[in-house]
C-alpha positions as protocol buffer text, in pm:
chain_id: "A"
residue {
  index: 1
  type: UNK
  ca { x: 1032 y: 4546 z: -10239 }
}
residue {
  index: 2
  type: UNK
  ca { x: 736 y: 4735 z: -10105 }
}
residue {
  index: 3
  type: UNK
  ca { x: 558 y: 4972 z: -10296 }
}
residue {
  index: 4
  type: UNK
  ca { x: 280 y: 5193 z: -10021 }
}
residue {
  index: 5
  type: UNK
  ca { x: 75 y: 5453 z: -10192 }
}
residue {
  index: 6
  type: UNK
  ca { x: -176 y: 5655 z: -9969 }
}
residue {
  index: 7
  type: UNK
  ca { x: -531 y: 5626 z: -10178 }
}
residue {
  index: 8
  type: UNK
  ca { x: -805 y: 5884 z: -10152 }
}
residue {
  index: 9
  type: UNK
  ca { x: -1095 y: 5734 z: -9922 }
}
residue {
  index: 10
  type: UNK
  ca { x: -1401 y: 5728 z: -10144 }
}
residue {
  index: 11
  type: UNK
  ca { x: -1606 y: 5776 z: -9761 }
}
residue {
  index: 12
  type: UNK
  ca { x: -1456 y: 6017 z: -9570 }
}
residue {
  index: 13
  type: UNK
  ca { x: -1299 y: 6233 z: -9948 }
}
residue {
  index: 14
  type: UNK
  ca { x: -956 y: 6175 z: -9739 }
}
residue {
  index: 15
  type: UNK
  ca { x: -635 y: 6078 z: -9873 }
}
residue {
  index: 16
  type: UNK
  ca { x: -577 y: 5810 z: -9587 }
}
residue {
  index: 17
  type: UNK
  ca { x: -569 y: 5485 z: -9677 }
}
residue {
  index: 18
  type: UNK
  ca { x: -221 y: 5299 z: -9734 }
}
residue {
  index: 19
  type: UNK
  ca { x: -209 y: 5015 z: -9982 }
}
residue {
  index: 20
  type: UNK
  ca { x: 106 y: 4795 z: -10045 }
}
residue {
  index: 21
  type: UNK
  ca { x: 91 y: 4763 z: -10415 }
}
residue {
  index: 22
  type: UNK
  ca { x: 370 y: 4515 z: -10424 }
}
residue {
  index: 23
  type: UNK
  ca { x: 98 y: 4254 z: -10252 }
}
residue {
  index: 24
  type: UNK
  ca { x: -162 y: 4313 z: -10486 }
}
residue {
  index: 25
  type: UNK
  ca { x: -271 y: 4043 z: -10783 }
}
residue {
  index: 26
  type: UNK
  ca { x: -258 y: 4067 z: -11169 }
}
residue {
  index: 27
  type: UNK
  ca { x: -602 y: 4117 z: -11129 }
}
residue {
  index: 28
  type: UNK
  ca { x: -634 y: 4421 z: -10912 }
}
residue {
  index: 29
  type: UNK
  ca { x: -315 y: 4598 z: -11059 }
}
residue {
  index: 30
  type: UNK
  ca { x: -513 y: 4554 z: -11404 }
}
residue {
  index: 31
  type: UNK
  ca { x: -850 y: 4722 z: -11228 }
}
residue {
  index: 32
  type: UNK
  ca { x: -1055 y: 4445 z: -11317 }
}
residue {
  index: 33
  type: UNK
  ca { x: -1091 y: 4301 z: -10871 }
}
residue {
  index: 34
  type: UNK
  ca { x: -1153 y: 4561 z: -10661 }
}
residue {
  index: 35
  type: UNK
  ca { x: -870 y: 4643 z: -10351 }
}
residue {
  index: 36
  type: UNK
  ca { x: -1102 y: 4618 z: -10058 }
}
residue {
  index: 37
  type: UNK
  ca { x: -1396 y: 4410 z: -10006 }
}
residue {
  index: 38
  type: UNK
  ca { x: -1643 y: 4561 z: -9754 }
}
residue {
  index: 39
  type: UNK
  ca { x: -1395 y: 4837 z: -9668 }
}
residue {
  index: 40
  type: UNK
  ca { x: -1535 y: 5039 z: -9329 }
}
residue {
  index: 41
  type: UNK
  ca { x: -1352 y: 5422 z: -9285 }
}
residue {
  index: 42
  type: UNK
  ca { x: -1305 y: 5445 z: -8921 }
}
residue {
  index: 43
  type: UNK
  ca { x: -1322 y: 5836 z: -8995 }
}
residue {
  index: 44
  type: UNK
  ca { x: -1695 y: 5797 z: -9036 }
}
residue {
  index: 45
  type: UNK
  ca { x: -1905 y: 5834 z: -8749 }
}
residue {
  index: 46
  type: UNK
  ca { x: -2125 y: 5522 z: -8685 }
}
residue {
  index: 47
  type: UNK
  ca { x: -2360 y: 5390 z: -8422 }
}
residue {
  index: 48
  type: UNK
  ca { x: -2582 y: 5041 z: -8407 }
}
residue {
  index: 49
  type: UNK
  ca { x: -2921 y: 5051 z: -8460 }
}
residue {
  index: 50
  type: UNK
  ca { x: -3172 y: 4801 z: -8351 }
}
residue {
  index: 51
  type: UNK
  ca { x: -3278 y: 4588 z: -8640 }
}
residue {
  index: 52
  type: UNK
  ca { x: -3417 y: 4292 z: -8508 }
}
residue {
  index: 53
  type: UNK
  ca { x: -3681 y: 4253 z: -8245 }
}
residue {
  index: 54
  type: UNK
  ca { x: -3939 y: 4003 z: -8060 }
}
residue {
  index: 55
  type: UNK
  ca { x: -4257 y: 4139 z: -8024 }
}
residue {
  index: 56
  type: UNK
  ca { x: -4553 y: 4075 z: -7828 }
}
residue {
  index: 57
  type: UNK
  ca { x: -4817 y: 4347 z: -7702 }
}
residue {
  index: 58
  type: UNK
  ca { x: -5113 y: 4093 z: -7785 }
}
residue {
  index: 59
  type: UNK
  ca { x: -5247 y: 4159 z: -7388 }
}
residue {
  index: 60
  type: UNK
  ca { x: -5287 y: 4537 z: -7476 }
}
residue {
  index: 61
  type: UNK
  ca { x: -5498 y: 4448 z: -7716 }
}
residue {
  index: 62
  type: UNK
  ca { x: -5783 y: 4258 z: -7503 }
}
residue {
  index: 63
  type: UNK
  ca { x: -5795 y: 4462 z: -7232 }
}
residue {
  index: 64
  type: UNK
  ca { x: -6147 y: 4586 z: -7192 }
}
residue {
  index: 65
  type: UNK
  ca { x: -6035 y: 4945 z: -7283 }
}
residue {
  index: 66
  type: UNK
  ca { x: -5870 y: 4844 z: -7597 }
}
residue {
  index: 67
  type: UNK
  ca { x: -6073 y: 4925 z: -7884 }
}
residue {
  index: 68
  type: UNK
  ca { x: -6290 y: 4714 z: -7988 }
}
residue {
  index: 69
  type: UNK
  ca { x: -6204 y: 4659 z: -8331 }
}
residue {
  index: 70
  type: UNK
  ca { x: -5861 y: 4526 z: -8248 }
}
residue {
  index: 71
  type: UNK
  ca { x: -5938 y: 4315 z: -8029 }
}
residue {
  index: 72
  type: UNK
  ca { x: -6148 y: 4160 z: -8184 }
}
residue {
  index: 73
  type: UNK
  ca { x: -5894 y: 4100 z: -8431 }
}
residue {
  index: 74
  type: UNK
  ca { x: -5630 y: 3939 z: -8154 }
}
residue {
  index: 75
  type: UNK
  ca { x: -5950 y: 3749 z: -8013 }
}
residue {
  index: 76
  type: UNK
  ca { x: -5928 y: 3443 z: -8303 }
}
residue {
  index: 77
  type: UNK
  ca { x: -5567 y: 3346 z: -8275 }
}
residue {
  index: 78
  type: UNK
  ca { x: -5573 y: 3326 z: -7947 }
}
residue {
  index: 79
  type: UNK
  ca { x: -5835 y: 3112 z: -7942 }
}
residue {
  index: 80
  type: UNK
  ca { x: -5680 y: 2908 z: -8205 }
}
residue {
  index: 81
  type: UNK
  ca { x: -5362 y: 2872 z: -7962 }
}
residue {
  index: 82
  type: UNK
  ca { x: -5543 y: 2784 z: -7618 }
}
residue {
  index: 83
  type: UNK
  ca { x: -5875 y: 2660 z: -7718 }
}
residue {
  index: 84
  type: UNK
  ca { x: -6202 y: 2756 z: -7666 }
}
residue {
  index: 85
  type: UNK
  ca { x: -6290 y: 2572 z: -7360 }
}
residue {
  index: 86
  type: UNK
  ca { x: -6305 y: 2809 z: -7061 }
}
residue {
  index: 87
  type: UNK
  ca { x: -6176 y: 3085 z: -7307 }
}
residue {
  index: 88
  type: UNK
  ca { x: -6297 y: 3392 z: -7118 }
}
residue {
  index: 89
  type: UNK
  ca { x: -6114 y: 3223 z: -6778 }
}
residue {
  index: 90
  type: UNK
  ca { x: -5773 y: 3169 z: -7029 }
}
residue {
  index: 91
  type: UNK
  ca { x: -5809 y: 3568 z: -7130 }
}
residue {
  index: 92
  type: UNK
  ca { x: -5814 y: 3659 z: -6796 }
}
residue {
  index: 93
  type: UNK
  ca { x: -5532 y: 3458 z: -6666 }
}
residue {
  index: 94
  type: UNK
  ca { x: -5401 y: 3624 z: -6961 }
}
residue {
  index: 95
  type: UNK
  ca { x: -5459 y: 4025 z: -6837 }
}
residue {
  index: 96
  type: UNK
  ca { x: -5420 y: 3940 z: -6528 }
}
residue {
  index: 97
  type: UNK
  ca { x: -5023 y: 3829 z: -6610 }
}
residue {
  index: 98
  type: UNK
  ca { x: -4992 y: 4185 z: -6838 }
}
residue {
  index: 99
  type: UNK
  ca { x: -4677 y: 4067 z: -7006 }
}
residue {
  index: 100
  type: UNK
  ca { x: -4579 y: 4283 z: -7290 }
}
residue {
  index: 101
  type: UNK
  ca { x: -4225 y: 4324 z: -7483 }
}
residue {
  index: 102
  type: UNK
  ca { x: -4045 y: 4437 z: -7736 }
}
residue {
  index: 103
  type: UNK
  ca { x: -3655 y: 4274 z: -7700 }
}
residue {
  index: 104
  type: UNK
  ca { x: -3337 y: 4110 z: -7862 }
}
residue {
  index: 105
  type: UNK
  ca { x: -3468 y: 3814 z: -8082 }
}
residue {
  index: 106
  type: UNK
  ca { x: -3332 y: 3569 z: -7857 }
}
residue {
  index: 107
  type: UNK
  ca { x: -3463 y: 3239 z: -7702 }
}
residue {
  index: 108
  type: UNK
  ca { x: -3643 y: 3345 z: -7431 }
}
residue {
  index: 109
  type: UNK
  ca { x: -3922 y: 3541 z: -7516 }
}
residue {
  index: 110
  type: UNK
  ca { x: -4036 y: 3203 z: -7759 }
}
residue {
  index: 111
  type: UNK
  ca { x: -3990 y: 2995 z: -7463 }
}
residue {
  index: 112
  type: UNK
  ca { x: -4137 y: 3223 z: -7225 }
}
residue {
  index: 113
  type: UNK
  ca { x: -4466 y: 3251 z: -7482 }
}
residue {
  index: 114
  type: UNK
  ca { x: -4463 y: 2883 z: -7392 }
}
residue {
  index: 115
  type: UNK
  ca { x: -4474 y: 2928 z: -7030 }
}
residue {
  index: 116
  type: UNK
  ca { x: -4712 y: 3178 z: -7037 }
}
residue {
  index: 117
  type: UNK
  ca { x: -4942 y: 2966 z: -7287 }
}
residue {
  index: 118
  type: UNK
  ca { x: -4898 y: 2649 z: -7001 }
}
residue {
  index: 119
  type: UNK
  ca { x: -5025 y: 2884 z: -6715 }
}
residue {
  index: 120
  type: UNK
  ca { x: -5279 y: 3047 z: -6897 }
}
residue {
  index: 121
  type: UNK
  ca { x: -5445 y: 2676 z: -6980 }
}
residue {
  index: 122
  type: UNK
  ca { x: -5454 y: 2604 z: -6659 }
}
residue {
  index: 123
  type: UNK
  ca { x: -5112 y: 2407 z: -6601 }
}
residue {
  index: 124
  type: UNK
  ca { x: -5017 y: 2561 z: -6404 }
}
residue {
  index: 125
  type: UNK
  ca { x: -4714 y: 2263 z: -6232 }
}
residue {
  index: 126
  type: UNK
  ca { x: -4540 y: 2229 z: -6560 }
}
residue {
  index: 127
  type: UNK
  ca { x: -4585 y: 2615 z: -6646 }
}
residue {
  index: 128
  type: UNK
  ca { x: -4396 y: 2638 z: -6301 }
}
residue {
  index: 129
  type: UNK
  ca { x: -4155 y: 2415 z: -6363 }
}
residue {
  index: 130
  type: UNK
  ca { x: -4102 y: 2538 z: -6682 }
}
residue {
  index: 131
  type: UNK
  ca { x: -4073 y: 2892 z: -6529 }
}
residue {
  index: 132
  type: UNK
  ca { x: -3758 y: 2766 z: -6282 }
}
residue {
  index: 133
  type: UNK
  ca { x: -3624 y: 2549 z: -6640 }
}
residue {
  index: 134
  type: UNK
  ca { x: -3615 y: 2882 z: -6819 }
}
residue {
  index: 135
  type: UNK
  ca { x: -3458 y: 3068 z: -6598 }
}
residue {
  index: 136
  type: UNK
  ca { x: -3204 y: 2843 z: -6491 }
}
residue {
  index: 137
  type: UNK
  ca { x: -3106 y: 2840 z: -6899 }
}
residue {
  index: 138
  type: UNK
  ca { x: -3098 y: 3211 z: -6899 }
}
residue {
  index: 139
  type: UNK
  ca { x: -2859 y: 3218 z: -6578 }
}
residue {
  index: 140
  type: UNK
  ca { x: -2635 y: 2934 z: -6749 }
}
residue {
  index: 141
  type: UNK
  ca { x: -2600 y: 3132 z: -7112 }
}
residue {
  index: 142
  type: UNK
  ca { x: -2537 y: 3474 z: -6957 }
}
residue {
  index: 143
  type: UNK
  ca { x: -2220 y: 3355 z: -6745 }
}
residue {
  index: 144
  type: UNK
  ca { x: -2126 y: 3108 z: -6978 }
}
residue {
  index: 145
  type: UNK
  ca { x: -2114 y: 3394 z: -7290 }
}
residue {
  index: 146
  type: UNK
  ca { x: -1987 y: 3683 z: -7078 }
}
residue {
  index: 147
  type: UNK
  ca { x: -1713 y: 3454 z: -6846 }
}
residue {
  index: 148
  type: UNK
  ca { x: -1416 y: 3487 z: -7092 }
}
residue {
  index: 149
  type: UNK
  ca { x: -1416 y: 3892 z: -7077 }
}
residue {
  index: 150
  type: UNK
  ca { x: -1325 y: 3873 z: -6687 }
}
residue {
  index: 151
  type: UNK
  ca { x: -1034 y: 3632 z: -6661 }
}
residue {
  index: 152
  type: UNK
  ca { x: -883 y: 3818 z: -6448 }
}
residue {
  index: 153
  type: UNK
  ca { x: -1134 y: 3841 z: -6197 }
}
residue {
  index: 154
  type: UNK
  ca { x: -1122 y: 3635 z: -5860 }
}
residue {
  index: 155
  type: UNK
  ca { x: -1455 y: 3465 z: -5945 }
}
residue {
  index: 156
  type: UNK
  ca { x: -1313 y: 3308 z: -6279 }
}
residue {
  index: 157
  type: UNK
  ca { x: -1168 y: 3023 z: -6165 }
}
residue {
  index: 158
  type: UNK
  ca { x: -1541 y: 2933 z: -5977 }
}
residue {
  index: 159
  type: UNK
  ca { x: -1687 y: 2930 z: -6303 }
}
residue {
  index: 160
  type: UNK
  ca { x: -1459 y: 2917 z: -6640 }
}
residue {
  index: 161
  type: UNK
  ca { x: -1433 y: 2504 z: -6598 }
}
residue {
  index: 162
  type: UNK
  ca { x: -1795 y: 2499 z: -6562 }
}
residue {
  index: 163
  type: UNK
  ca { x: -2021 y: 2373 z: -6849 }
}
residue {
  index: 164
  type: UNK
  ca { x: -2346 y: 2407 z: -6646 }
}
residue {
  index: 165
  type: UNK
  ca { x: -2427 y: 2537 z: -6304 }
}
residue {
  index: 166
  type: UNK
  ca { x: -2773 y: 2445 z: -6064 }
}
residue {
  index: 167
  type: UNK
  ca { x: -2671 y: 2567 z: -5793 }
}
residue {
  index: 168
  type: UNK
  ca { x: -2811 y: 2931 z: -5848 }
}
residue {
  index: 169
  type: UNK
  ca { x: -2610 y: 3081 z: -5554 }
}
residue {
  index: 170
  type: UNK
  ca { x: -2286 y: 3151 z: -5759 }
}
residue {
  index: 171
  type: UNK
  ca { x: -2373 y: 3216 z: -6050 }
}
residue {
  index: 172
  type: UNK
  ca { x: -2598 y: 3491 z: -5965 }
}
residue {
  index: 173
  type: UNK
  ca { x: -2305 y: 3631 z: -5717 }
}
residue {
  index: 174
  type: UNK
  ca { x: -2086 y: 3625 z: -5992 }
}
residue {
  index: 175
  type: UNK
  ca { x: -2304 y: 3789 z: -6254 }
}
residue {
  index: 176
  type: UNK
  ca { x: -2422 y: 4062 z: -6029 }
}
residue {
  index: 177
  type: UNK
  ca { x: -2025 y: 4160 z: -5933 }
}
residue {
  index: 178
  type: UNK
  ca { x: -1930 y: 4186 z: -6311 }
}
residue {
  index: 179
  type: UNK
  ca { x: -2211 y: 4412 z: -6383 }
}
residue {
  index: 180
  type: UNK
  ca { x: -2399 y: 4133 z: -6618 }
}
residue {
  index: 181
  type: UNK
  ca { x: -2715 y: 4191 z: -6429 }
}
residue {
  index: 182
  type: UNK
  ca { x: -2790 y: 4451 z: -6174 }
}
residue {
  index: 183
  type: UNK
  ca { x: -2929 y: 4428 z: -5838 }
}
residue {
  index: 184
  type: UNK
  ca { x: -3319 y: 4394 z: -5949 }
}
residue {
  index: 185
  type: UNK
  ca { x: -3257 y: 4120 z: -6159 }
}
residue {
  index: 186
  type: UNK
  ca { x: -3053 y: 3956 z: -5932 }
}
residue {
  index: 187
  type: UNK
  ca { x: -3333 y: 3940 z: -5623 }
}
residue {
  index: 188
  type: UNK
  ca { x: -3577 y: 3840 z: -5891 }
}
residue {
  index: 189
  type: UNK
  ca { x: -3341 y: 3525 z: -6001 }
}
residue {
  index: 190
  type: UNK
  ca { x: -3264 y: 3468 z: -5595 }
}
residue {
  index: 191
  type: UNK
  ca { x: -3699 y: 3466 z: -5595 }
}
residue {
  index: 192
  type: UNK
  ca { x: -3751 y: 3265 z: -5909 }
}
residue {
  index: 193
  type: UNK
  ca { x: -3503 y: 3013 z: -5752 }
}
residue {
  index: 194
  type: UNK
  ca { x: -3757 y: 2937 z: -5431 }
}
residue {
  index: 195
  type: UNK
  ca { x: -4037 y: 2857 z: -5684 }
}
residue {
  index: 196
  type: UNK
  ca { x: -3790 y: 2625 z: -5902 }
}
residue {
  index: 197
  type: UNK
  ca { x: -3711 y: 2406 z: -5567 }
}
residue {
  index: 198
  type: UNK
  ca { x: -4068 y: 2406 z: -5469 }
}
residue {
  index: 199
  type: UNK
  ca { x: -4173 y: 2251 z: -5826 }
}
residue {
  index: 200
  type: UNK
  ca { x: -3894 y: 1997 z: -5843 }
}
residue {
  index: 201
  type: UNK
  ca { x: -3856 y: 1883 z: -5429 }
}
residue {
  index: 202
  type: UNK
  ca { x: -4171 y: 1708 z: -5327 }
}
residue {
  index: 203
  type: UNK
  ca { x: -4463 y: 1909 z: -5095 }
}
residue {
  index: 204
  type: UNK
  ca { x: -4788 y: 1687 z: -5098 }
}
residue {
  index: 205
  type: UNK
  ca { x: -4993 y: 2019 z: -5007 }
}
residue {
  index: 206
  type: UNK
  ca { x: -4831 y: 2269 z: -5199 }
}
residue {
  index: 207
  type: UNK
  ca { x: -5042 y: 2474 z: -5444 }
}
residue {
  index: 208
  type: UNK
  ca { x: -4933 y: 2521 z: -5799 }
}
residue {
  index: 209
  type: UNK
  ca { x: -5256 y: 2698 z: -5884 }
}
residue {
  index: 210
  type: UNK
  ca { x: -5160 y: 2990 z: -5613 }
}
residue {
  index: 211
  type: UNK
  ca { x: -4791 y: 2967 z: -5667 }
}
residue {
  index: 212
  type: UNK
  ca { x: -4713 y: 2954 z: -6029 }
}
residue {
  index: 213
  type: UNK
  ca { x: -4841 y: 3276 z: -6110 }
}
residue {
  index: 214
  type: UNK
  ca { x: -4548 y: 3426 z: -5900 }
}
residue {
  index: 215
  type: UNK
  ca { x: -4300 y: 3161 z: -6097 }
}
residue {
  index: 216
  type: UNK
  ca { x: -4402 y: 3320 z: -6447 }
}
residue {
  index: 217
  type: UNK
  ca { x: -4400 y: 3646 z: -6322 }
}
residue {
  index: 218
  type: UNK
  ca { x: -4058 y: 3629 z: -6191 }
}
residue {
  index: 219
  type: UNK
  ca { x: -3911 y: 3501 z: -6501 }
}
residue {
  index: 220
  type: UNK
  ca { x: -4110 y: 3748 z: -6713 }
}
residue {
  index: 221
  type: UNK
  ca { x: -3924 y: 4068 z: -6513 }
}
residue {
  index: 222
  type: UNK
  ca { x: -3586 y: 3887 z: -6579 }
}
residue {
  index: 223
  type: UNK
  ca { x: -3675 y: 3867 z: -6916 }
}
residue {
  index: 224
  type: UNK
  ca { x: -3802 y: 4207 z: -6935 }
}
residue {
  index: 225
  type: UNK
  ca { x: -3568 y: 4391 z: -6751 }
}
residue {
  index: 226
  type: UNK
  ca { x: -3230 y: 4215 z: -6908 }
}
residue {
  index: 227
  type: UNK
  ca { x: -3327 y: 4166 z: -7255 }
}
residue {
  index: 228
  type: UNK
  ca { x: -3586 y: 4425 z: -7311 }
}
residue {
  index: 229
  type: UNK
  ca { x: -3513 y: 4702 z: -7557 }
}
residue {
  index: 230
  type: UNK
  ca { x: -3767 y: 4967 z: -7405 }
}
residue {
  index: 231
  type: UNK
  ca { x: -3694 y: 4870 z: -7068 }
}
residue {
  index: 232
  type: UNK
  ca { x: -3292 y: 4910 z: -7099 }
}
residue {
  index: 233
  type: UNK
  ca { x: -3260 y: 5294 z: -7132 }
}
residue {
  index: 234
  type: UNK
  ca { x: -2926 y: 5225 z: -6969 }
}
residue {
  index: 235
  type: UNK
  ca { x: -2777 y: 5070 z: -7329 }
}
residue {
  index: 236
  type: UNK
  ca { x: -3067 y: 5205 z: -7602 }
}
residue {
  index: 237
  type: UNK
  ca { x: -3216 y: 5509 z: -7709 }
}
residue {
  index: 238
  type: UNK
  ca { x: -3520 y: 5419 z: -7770 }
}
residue {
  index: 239
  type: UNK
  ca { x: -3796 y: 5618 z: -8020 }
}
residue {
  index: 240
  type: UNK
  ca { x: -3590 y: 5957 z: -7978 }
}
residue {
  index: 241
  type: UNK
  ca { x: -3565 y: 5910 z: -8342 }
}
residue {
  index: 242
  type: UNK
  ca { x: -3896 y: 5812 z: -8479 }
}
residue {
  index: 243
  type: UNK
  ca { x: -3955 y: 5436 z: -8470 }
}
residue {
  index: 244
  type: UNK
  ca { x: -3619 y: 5332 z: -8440 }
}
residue {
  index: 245
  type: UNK
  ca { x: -3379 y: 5204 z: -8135 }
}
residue {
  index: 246
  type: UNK
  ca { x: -2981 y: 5291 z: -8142 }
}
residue {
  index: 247
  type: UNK
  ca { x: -2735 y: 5116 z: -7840 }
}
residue {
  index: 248
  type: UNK
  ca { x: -2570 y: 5425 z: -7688 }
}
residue {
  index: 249
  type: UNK
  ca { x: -2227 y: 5456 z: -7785 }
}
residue {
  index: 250
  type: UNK
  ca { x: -2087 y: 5435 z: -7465 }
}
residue {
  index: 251
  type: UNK
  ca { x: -2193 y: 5090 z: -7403 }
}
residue {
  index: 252
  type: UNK
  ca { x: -2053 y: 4888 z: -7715 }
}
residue {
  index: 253
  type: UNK
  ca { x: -1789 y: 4710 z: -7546 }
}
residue {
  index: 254
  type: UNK
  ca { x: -1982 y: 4589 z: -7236 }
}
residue {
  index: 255
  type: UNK
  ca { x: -1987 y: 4223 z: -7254 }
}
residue {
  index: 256
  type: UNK
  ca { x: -2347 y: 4142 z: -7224 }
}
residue {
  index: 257
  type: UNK
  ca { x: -2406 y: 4419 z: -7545 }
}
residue {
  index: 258
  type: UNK
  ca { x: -2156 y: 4256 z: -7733 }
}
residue {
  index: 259
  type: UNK
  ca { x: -2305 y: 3883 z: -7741 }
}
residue {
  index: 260
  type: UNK
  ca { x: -2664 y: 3923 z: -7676 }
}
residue {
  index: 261
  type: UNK
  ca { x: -2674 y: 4315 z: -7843 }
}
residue {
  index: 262
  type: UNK
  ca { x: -2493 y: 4365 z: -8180 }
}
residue {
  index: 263
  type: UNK
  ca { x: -2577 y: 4042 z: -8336 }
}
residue {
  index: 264
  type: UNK
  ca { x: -2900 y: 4218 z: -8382 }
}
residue {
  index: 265
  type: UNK
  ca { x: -2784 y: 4531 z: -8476 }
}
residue {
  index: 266
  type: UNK
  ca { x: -2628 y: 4723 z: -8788 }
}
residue {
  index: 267
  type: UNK
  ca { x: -2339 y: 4944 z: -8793 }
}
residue {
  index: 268
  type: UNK
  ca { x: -2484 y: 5285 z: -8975 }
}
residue {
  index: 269
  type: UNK
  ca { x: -2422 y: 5629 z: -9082 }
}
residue {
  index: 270
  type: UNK
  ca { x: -2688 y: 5882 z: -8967 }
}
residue {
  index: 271
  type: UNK
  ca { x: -2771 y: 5865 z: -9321 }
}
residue {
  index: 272
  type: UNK
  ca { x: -2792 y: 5496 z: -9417 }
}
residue {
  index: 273
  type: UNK
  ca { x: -3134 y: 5335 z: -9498 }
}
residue {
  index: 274
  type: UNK
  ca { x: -3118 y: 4976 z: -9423 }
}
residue {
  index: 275
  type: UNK
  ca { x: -3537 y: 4918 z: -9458 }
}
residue {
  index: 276
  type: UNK
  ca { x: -3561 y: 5096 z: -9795 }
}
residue {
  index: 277
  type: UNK
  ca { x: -3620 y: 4933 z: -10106 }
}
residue {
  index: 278
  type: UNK
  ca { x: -3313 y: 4926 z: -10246 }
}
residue {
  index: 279
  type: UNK
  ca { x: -3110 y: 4965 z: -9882 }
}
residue {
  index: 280
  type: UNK
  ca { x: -2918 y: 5288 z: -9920 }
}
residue {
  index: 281
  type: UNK
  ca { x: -2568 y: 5384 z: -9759 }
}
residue {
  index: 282
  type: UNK
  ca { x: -2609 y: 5750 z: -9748 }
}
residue {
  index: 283
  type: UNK
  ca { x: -2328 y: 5998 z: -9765 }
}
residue {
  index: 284
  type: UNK
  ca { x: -2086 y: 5965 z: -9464 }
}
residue {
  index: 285
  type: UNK
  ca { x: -2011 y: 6229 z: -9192 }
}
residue {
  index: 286
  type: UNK
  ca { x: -1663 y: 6269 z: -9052 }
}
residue {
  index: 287
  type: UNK
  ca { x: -1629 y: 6203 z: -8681 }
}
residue {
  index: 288
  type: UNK
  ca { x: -1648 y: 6180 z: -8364 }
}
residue {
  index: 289
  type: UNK
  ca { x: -1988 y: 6278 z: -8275 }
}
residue {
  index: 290
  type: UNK
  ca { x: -2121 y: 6271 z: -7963 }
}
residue {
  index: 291
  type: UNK
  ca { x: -2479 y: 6052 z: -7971 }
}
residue {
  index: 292
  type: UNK
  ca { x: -2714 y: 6383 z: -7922 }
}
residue {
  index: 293
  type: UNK
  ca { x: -2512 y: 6529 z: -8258 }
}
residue {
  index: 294
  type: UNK
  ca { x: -2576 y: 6151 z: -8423 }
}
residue {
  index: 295
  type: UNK
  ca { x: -2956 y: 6152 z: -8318 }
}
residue {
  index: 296
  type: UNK
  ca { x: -2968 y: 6484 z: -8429 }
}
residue {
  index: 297
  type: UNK
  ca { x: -2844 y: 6494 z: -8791 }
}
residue {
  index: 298
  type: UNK
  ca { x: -3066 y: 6121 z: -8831 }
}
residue {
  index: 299
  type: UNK
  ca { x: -3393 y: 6271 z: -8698 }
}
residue {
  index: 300
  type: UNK
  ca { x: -3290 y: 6604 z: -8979 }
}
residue {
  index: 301
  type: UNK
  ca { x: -3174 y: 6390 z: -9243 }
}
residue {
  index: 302
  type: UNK
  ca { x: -3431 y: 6417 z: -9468 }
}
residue {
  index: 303
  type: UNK
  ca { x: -3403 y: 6817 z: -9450 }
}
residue {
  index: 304
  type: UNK
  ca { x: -3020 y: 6795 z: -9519 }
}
């Protein structure tokens, strides 16, 4: 026979929470396990914040009107990662690409370090190639991680069987209609796609050292534009509290936010302190709150 008692939420200081005693062990009857293991009150308002990024603002730094002192600090590990040979012609391939991000942790901005390292060396054929590679990749995971949340779409049955696609033509179609990637990214995949042919099909005059620059580019706004926390105000708010990035609230079940977003994020109370030493959870506030009130009551909390 059942036995439900309501228990007093030790979160939200509401008597809410309904617990079938006839279920429970020896053990938890007698006090000495705990009922709930990581229990979350839904009552308490939460939002994701940011708490894992990929960084790279190294070109800011060696720019001539950088200060001095810091770049001369960048200055050594570069060398150490291209060489010193025809270093001052590396740096400026370098500015002259003025790639600069701060993203989701995934992949691509490792691999696209990479490319950038190939074309700034002077290689520039496999740092085209590479460019077309790393894009095709980055076309292949986003349909093949968002594809299952739009079965009932009429493009699913193009592309659910599928376990790679190179033919770029769909996939960006098919991305583009389910809202994966909007219409910039989409012309700069249909562009990056010309340069990908041209490295792979054979042209005994074509020039890499004109054309890859474009390649690298191309993939660096895809990169920048889909997985780039400062450059997605559409699904972040970004620095309107003090060093920190939240995903707006009305985004969290978009597909793309939901495999390539909150992996990288934690679920938190305006109040909880994740980076201090010892993490704190902070009281809890009962909800809903809109994001401004969230923001808000964060960017105050130290006054409340």
């Amino acid at each position: 026979m059942s036995d439900v008692r309501v228990l007093r939420c030790l979160e939200c200081e509401e008597e809410h929470i309904e617990v079938d005693y006839s279920l429970l062990t020896k053990e938890q009857l007698a006090g000495r396990e705990p009922l709930f293991e990581k229990y979350i009150c839904e009552r308490i308002a939460r939002m994701y914040r940011v708490c894992s990024y990929a960084l790279d603002t190294r070109v800011n730094a060696v720019k001539k009107e950088a200060h001095e002192g810091v770049r001369d600090q960048i200055i050594p590990s570069l060398k150490a990662e291209w060489g010193t040979e025809d270093f001052e012609v590396k740096l400026q391939r370098f500015v002259d690409l003025d790639l600069s991000f701060i993203g989701t942790p995934e992949e691509y901005y490792h691999l696209l370090r990479e490319v950038v390292c190939s074309y700034v060396c002077g290689n520039f054929y496999p740092a085209q190639t590479a460019a077309g590679a790393l894009g095709e990749r980055i076309l292949n995971r986003l349909i093949l991680k968002t594809r299952d949340y739009f079965k009932s779409s009429s493009h699913y049955k193009k592309v659910y069987k599928k376990k790679s696609f190179d033919n770029w033509d769909l996939p960006i179609e098919v991305l583009q209609d389910w809202g994966v990637i909007d219409d910039k990214v989409a012309e700069n995949f249909t562009s990056l796609k010309k340069y990908r042919n041209d490295s792979i099909h054979y042209n005994a005059s074509y020039r890499f050292d004109e054309n890859s620059i474009h390649a690298v580019k191309l993939l660096a706004n895809i990169v920048e534009k889909q997985f780039s926390y400062t450059g997605r105000k559409d699904l972040f708010w970004v620095f309107n509290i003090p060093g920190e990035i939240w995903l707006r609230s009305e985004v969290e079940n978009d597909p793309f936010v939901k495999e390539f977003v909150l992996p990288h994020t934690s679920y938190l109370t305006p109040y909880c302190e994740p980076m201090a030493k010892p993490p704190t959870k902070g009281r809890g506030v009962v909800g809903p709150l809109a994001d401004d009130e969230f923001i808000d009551l964060r960017k105050n909390r130290k006054s409340n």
